[in-house]
TORMIDO-860504 format. One record per residue: residue number from 1; residue in one letter; x, y, z of N, C-alpha, C, CB in turn. Coordinates in steps of 0.02 Angstrom, whole numbers, plus 50000, padded with zeros to 5 digits. Atoms other than C-alpha are relative to their C-alpha. Glycine has a CB too. Layout:
REM residues N
pos  code  nx  ny  nz  cax  cay  caz  cx  cy  cz  cbx  cby  cbz
NUM  A  X  Y  Z  X  Y  Z  X  Y  Z  X  Y  Z
...
This chain:
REM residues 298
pos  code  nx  ny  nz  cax  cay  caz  cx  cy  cz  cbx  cby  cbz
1  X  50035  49951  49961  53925  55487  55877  50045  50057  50023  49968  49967  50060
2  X  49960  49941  49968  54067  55576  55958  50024  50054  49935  50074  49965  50043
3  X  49997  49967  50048  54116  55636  55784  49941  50029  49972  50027  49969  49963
4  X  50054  49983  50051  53961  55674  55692  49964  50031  50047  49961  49941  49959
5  X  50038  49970  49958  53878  55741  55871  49921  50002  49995  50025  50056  50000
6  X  50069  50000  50024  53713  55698  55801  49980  49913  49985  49996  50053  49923
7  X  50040  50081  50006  53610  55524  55812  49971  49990  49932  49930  49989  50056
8  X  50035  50008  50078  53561  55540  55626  50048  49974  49981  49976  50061  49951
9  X  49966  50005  50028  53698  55567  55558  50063  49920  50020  50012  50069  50002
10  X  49945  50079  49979  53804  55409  55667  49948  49952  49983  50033  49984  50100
11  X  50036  50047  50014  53653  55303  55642  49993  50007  49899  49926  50010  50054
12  X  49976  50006  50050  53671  55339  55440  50079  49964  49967  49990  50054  49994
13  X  49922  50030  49994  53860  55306  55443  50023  49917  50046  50042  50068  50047
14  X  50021  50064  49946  53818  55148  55570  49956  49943  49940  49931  50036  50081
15  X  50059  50040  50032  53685  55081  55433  49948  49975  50049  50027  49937  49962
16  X  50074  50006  49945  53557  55087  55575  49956  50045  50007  50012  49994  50070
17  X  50058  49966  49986  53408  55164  55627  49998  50035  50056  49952  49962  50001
18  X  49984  49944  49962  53415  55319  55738  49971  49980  50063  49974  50068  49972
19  X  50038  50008  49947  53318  55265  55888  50043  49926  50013  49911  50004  49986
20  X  49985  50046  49968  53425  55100  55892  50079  50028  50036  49995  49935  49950
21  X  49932  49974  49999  53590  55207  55903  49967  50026  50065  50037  50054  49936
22  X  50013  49949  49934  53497  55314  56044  49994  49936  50069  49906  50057  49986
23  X  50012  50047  49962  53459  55157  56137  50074  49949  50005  49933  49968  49972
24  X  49937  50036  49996  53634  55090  56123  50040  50041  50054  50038  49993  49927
25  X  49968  49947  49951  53707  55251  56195  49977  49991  50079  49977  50076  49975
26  X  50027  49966  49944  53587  55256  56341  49995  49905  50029  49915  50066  49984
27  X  49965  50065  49951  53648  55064  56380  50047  50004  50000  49996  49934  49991
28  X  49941  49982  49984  53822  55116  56369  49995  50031  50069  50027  50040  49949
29  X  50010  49957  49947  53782  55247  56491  49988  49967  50073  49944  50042  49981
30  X  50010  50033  49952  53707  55134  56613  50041  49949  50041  49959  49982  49985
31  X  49930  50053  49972  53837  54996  56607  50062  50048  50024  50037  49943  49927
32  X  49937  49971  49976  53984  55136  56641  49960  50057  50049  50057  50034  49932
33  X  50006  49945  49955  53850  55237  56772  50021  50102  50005  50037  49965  50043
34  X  49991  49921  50010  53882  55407  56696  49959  50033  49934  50084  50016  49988
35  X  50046  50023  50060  53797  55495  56568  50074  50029  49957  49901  50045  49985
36  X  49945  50009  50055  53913  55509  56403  49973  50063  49943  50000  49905  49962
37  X  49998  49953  50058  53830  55644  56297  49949  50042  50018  49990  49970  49928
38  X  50055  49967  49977  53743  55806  56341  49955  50028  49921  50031  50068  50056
39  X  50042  49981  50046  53614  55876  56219  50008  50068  50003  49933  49977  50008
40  X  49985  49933  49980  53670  56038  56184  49970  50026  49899  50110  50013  50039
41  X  50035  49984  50055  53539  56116  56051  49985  49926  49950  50045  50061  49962
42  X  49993  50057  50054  53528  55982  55893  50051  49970  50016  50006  50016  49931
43  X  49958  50038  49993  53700  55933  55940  49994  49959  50057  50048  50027  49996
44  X  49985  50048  49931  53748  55759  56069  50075  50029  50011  49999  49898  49986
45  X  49937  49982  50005  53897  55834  56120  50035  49966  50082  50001  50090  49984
46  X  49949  50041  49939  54038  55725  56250  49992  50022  50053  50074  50002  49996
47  X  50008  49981  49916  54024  55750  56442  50074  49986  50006  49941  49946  50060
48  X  49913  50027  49960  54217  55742  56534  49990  49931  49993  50020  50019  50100
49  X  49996  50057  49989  54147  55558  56556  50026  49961  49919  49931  49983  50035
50  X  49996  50032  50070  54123  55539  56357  50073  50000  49977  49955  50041  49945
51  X  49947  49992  50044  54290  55612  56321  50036  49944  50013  50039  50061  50006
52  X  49939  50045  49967  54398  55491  56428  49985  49940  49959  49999  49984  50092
53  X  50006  50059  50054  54312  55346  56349  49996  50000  49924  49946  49971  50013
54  X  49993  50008  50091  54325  55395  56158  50083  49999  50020  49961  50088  49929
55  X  49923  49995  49996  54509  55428  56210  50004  49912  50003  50037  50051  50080
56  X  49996  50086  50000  54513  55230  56264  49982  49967  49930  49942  49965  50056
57  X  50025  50031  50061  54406  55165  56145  50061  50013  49927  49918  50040  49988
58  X  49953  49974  50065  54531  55265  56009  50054  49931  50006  50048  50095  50013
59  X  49934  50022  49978  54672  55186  56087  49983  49928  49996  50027  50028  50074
60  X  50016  50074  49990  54582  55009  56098  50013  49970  49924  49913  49986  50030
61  X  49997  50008  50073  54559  55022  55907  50066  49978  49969  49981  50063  49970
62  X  49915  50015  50041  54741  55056  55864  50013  49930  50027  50079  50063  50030
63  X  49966  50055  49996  54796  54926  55964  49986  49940  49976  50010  49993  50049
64  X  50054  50057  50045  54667  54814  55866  50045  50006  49934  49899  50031  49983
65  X  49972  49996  50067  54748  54870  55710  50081  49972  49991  49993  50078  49979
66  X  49898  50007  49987  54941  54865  55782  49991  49936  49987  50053  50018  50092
67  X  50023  50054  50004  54874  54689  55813  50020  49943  49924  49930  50021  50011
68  X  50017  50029  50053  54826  54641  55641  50055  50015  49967  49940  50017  49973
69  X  49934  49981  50022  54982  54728  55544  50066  49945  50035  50008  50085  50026
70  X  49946  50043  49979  55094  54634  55660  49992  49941  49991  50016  50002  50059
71  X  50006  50074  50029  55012  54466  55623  50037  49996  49933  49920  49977  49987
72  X  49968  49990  50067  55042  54532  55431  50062  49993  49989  49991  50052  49978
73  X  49937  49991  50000  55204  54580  55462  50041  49937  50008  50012  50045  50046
74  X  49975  50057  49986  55268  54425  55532  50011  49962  49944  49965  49970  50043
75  X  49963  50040  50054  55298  54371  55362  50012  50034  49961  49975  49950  49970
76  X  49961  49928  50049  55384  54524  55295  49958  50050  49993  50023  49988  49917
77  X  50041  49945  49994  55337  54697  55268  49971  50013  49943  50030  50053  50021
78  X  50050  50007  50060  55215  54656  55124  49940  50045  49988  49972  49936  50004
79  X  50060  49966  50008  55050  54764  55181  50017  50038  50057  49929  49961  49998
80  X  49980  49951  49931  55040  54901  55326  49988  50044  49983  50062  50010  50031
81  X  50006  49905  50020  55006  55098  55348  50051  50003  50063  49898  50060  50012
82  X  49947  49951  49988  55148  55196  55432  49989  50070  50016  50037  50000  49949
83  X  50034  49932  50006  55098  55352  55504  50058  50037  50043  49913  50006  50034
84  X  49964  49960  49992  55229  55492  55529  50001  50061  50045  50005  50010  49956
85  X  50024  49916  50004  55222  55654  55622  50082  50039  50024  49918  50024  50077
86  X  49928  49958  50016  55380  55784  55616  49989  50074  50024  50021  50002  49912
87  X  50011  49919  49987  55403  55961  55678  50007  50041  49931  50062  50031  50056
88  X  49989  49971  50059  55428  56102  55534  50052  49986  49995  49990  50058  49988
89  X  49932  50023  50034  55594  56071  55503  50017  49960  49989  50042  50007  50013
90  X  49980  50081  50003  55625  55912  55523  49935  49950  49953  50004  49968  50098
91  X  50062  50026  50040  55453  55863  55437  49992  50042  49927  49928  50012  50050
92  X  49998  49975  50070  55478  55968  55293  50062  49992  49961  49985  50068  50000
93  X  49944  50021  49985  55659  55941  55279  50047  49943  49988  49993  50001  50040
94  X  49974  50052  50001  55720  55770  55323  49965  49940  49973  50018  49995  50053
95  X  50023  50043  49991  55580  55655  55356  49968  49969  49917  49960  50018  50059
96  X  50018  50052  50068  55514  55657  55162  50049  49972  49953  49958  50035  49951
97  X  49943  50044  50049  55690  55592  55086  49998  49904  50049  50112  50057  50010
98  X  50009  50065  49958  55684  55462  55239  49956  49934  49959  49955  50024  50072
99  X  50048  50037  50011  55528  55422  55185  49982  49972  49911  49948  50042  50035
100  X  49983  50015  50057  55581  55406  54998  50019  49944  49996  50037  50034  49978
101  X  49947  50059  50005  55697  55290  55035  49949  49920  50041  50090  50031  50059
102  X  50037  50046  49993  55601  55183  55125  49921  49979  49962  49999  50008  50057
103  X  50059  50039  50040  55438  55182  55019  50029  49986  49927  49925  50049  49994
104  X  49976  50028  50025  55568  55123  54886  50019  49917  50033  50039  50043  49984
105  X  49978  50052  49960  55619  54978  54993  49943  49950  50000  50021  50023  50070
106  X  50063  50039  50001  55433  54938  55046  49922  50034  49967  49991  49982  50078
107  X  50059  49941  50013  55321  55010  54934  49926  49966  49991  50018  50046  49924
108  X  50062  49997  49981  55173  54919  54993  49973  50016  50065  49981  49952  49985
109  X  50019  49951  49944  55183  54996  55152  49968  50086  49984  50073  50005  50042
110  X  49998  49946  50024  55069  55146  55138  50014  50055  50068  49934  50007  49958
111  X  49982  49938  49966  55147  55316  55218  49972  50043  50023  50025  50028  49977
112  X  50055  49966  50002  55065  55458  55306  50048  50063  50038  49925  49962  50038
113  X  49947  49951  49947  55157  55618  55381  49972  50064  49993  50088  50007  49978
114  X  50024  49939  49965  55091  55762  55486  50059  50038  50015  49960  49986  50065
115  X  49960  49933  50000  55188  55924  55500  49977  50038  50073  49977  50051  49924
116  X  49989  49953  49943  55205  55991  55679  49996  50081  50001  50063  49986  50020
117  X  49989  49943  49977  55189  56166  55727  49987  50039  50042  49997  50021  49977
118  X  50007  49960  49944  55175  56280  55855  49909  50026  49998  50064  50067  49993
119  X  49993  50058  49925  55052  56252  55966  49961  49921  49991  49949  50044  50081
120  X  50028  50058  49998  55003  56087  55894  50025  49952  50076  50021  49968  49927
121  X  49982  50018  49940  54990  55961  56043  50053  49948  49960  49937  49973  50056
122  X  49989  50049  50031  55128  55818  55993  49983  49955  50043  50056  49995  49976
123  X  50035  50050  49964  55095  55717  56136  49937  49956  49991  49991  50026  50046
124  X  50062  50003  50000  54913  55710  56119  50006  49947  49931  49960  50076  49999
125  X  49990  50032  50049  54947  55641  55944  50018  49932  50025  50045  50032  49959
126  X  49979  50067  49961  55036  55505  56016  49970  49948  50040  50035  50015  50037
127  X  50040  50025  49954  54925  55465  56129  49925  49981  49988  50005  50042  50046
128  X  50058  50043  50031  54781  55446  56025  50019  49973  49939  49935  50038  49987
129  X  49973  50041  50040  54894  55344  55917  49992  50020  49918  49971  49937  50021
130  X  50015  49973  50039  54863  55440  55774  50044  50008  49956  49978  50040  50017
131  X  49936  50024  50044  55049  55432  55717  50023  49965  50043  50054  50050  49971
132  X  49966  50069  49968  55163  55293  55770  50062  50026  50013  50006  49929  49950
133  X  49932  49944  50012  55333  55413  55761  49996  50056  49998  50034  50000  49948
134  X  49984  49937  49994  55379  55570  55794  50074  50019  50002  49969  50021  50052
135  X  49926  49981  49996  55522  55676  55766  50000  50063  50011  50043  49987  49942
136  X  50014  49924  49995  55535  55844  55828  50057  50024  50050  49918  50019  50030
137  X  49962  49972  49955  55618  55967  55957  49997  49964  50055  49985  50062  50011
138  X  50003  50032  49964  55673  55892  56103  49964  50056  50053  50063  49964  50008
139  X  50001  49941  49961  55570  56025  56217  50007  49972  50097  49915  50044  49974
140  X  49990  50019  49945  55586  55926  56371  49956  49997  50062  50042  50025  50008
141  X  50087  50004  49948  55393  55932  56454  49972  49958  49946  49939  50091  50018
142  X  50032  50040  50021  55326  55784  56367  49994  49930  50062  50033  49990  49930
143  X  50027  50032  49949  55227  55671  56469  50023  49942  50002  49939  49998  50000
144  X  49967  50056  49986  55280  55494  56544  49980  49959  49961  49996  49978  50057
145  X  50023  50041  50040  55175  55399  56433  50025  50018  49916  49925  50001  50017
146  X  49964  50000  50060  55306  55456  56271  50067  49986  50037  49995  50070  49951
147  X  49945  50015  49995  55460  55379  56260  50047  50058  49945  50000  49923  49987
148  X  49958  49946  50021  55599  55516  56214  50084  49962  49963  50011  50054  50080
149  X  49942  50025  50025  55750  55462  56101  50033  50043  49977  49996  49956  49958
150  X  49945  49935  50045  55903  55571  56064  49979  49972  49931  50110  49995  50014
151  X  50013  50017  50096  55900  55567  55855  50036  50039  49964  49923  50014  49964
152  X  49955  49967  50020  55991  55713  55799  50016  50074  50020  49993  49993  49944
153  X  49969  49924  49967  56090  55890  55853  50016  50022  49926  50083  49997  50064
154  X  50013  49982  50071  56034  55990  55695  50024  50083  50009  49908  49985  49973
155  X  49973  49927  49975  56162  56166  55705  49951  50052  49980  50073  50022  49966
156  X  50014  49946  50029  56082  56318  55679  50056  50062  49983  49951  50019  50040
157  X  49945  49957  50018  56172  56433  55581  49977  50063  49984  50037  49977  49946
158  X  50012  49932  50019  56198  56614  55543  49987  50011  49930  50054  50040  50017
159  X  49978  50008  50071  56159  56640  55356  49995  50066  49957  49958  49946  49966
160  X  50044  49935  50073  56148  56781  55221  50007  49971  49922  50056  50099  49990
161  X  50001  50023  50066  56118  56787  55044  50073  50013  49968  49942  50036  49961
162  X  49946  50020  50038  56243  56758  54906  50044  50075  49987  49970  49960  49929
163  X  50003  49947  50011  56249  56938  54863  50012  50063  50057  49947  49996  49973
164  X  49984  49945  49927  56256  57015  55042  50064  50017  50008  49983  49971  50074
165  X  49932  49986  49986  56400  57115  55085  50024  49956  50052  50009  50069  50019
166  X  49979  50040  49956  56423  57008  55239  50024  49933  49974  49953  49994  50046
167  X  50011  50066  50040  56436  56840  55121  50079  49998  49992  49945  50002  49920
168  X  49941  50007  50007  56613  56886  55090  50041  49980  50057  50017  50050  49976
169  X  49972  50036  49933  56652  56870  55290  49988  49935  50031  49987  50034  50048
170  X  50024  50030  49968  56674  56702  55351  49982  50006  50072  50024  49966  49987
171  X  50010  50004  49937  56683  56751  55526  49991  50075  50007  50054  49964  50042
172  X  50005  49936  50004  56634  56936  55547  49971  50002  50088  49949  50029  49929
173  X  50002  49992  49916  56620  57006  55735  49926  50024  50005  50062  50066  50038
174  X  50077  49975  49975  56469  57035  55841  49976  50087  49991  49996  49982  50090
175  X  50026  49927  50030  56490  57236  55803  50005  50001  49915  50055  50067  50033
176  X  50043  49998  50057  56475  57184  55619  49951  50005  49993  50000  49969  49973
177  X  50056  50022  50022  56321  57118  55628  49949  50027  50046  50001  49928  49993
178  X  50032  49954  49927  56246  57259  55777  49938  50036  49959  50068  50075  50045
179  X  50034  49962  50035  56166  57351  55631  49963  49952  49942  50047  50055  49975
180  X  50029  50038  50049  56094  57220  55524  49936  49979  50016  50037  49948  49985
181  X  50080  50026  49986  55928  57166  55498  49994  49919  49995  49945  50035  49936
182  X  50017  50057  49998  55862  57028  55559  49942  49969  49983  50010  49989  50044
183  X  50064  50053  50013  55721  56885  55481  49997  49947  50033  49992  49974  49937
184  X  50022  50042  49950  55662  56773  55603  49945  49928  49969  49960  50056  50054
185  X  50035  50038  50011  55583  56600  55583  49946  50005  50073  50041  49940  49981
186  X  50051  49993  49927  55422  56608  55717  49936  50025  49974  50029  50061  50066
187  X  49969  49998  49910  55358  56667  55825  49976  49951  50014  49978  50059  50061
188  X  50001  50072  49964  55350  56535  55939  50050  49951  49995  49947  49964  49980
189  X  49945  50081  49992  55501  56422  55877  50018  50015  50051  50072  49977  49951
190  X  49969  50014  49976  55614  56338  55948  50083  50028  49963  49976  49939  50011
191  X  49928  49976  50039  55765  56397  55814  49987  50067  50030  50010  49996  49901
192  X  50006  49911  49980  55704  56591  55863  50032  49989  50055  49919  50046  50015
193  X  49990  49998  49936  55722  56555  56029  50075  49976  50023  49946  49960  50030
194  X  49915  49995  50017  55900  56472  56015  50047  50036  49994  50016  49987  49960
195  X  49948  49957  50028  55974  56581  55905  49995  50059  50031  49998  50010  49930
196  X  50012  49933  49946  55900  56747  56012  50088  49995  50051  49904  49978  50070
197  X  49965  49999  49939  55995  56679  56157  50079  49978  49958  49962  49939  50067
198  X  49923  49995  50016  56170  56631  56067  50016  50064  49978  50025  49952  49948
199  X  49962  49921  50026  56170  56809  55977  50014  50049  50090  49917  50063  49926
200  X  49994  49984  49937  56135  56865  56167  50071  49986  50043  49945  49968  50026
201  X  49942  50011  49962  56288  56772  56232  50066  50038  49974  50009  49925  50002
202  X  49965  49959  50028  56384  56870  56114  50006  50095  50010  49980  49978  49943
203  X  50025  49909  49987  56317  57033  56177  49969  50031  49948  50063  50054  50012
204  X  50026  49951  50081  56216  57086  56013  49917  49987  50035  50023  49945  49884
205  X  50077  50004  49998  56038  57110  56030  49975  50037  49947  49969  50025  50065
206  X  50029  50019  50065  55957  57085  55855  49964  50068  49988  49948  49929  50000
207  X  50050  49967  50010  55871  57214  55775  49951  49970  49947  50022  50060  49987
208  X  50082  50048  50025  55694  57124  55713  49995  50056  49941  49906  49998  50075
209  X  50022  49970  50075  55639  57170  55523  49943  49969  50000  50046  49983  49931
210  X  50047  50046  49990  55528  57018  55514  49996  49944  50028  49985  49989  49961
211  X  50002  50075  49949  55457  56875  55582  49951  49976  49943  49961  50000  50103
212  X  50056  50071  50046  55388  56729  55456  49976  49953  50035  50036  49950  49944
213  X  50020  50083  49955  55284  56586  55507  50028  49947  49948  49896  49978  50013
214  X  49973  50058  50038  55380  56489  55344  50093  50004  50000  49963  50007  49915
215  X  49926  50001  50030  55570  56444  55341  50019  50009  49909  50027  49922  50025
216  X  49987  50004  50094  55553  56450  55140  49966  50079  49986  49939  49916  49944
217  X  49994  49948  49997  55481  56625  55167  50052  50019  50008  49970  50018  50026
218  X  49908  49970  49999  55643  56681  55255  50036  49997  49957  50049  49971  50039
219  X  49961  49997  50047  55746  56599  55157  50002  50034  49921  50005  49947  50000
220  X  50009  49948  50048  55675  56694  55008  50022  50045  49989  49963  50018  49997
221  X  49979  49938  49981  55700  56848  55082  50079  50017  50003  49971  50009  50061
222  X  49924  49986  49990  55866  56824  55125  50032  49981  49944  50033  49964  50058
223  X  49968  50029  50031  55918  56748  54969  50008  50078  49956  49972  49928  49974
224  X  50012  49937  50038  55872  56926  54885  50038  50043  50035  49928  50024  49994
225  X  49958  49943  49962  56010  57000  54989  49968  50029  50042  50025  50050  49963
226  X  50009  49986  49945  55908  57057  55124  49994  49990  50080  49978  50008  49987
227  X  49975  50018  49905  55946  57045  55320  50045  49929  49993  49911  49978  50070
228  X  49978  50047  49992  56014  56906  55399  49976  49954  50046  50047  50013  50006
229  X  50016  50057  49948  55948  56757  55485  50038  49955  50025  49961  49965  49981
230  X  49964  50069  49975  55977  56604  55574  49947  49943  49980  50017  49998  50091
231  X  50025  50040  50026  55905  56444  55516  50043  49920  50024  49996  50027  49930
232  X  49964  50044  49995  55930  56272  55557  50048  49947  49931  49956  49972  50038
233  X  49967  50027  50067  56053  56165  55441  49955  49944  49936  50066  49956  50032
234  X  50044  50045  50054  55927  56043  55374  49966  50039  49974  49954  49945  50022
235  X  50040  49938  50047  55817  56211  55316  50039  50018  49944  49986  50072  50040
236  X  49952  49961  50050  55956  56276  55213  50056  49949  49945  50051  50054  50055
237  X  49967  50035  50030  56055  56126  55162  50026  50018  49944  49976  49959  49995
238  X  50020  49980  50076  56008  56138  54971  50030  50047  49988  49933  50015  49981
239  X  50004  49960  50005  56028  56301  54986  50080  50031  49986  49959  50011  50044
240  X  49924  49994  49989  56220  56303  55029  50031  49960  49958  50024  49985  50066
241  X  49974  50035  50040  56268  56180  54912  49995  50010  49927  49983  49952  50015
242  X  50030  49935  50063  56196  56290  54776  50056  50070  49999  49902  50040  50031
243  X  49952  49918  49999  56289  56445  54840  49951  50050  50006  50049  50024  49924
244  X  50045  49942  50006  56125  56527  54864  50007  50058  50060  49927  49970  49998
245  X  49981  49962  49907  56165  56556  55064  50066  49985  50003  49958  49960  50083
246  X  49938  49977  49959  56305  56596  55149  50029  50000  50074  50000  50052  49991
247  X  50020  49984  49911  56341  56558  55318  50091  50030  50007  49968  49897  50070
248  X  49947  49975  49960  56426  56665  55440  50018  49992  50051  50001  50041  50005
249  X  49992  50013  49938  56501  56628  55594  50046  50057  50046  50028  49934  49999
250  X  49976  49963  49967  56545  56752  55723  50039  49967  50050  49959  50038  50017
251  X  49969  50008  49965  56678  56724  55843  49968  49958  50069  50024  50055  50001
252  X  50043  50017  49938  56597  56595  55998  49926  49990  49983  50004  50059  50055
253  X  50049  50011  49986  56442  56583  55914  49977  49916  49978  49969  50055  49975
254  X  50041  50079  50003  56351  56405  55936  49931  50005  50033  50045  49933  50047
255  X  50065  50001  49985  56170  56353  55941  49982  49938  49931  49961  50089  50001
256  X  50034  50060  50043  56082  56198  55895  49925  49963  50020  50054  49939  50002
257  X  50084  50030  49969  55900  56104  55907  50040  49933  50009  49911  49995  49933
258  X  50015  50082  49980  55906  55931  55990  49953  49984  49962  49976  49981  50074
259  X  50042  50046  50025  55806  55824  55876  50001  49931  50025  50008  49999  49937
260  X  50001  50064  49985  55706  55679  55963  49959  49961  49959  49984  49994  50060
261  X  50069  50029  50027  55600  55544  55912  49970  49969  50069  50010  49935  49933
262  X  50066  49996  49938  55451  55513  56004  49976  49929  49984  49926  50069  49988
263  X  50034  50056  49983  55345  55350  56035  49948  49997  50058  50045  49956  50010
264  X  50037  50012  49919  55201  55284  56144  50030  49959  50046  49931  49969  49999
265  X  49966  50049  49967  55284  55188  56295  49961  49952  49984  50013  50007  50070
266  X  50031  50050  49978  55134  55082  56309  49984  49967  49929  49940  50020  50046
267  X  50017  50009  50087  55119  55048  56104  50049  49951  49975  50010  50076  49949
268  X  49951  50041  50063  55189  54892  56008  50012  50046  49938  49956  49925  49965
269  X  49981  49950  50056  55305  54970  55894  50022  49930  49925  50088  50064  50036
270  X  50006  50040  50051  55260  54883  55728  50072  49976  49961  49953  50036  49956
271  X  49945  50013  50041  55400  54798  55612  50016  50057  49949  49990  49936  49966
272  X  49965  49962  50068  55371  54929  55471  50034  50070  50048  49926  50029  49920
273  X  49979  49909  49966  55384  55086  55604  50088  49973  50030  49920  50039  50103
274  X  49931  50027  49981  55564  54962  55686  50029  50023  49960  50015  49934  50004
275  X  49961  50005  50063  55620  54969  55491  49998  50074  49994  49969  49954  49933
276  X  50003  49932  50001  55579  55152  55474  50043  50040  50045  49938  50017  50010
277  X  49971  49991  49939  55664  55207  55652  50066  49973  49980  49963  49965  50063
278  X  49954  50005  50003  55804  55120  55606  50041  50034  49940  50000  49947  50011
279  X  49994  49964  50055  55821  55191  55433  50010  50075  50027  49940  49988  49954
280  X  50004  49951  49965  55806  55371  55528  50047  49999  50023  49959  50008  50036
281  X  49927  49991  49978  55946  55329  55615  50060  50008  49990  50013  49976  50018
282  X  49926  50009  50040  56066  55275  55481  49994  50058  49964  50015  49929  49948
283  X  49998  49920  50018  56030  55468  55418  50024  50021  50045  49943  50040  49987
284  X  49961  49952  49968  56053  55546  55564  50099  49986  50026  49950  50009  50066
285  X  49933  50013  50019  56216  55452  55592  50054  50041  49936  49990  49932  49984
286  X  49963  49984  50078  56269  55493  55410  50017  50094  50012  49923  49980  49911
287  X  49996  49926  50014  56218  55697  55448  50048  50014  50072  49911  50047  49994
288  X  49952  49963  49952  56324  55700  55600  50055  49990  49996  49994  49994  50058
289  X  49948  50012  50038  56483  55659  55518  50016  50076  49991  49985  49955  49935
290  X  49975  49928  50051  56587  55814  55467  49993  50013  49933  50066  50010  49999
291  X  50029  49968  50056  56547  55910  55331  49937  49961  49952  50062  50015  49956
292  X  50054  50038  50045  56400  55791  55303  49924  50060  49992  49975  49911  50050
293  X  50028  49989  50013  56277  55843  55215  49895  49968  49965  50049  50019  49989
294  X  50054  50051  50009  56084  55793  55153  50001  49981  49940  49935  50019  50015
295  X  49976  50012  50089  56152  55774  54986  50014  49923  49992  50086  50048  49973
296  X  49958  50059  50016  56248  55620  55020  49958  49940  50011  50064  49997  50043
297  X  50046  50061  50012  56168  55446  55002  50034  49937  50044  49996  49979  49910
298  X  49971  50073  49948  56174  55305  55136  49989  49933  49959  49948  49989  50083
């Protein structure tokens, strides 16, 4: 009902008869003293009362399911779903080699991974259990009911293309780079917003060319010798180990994303998501090593 907003259509999907679905609702209603769905044209659409309880009910489900998986589990990680969610970088990035490696390991666990972005809620996700993991920016207003885990300090760097006159300077000064054009990952990141403020501590204030909503846009752009960005290191990896980019570092400049992982406090955290989480870890370990890279194999 709450999905389909229509007593036909949930009593089709129900394998029942429309008038027994209406009469189910309107004893729900009575036993919880509120009503649960206003009639708004053809549609039943949720009251404040309805929402709170599909939110439960959601949440009752998973833990029905966490349930059953963990019985499974209890004798190895033989069957299970695994559900992922990742910010853009880190979800486009890291999380599908992670997740290579482990659906080699258990590949009857099946996988599932959502891509974060600005202004998706991640919390909310979480909270209607919808993924079991998260990995994203640490932004530091996430509600009490997620548990917050350091996970990795992912640099952001200065970069140009292969071809840019700047490519030849490793360290070139902040009045090098006064007149250069800048490509921006955004608007809305968290790397924009970073790297703004370290070119700032340097005294430069950027002159804007563009602003992409894709890191694989930018990097395009810039690979064709034009402007210069900043990008975090897991975006560009590949990229540098190729020779396609170039990073530059100006005198004092640093800037990096906190990468956390996320969880529900109140959520059994299944054996395959333990095995996964820990796997996650022995990467980020591996990438915070000097001169490590995502190349190298744990």
């Amino acid at each position: 009902m709450a999905e389909s907003e229509s007593y036909s259509k949930a009593a089709r999907q129900l394998f029942m008869n429309q008038p027994n679905v209406y009469v189910q609702m309107r004893a729900l209603e009575k036993e919880h003293h509120c009503r649960l769905f206003d009639q708004v044209g053809k549609r039943a659409v949720l009251t404040e009362a309805g929402r709170t309880l599909y939110t439960y009910a959601n949440q009752i489900l998973a833990l029905e399911h966490d349930a059953v998986l963990a019985m499974r589990d209890l004798g190895g990680l033989s069957t299970g779903r695994l559900s992922v969610g990742g910010g853009t970088i880190v979800g486009n990035y890291l999380l599908p080699r992670i997740m290579a490696e482990f659906g080699e390991r258990y590949p009857n666990i099946d996988l599932g991974l959502k891509i974060w972005g600005p202004p998706d809620d991640v919390a909310k996700d979480l909270n209607d259990f919808s993924v079991d993991l998260g990995f994203c920016v640490d932004s530091g207003q996430f509600p009490n009911t997620v548990v917050v885990e350091a996970f990795y300090e992912d640099p952001i760097l200065l970069c140009v293309g292969a071809n840019h006159p700047l490519a030849a300077q490793s360290a070139p000064s902040a009045a090098d780079l006064a007149g250069e054009r800048f490509v921006w990952f955004g608007p809305g990141t968290h790397t924009q917003a970073a790297g703004r403020s370290a070119l700032r501590d340097l005294g430069l204030e950027p002159r804007d060319t563009m602003v992409l909503g894709s890191p694989e846009a930018v990097k395009t752009i810039v690979k064709e010798g034009y402007g210069v960005t900043l990008l975090p290191q897991l975006a560009i990896d590949e990229d540098l180990r190729a020779g396609r980019l170039r990073v530059i570092t100006p005198p004092g400049f640093r800037a990096s994303l906190s990468i956390c992982c996320l969880r529900h406090g109140a959520r059994h955290l299944s054996p395959s998501a333990g095995v996964f989480l820990e796997l996650a870890r022995e990467w980020a370990a591996q990438m915070a090593r000097p001169h490590a890279s995502l190349g190298a194999t744990i």
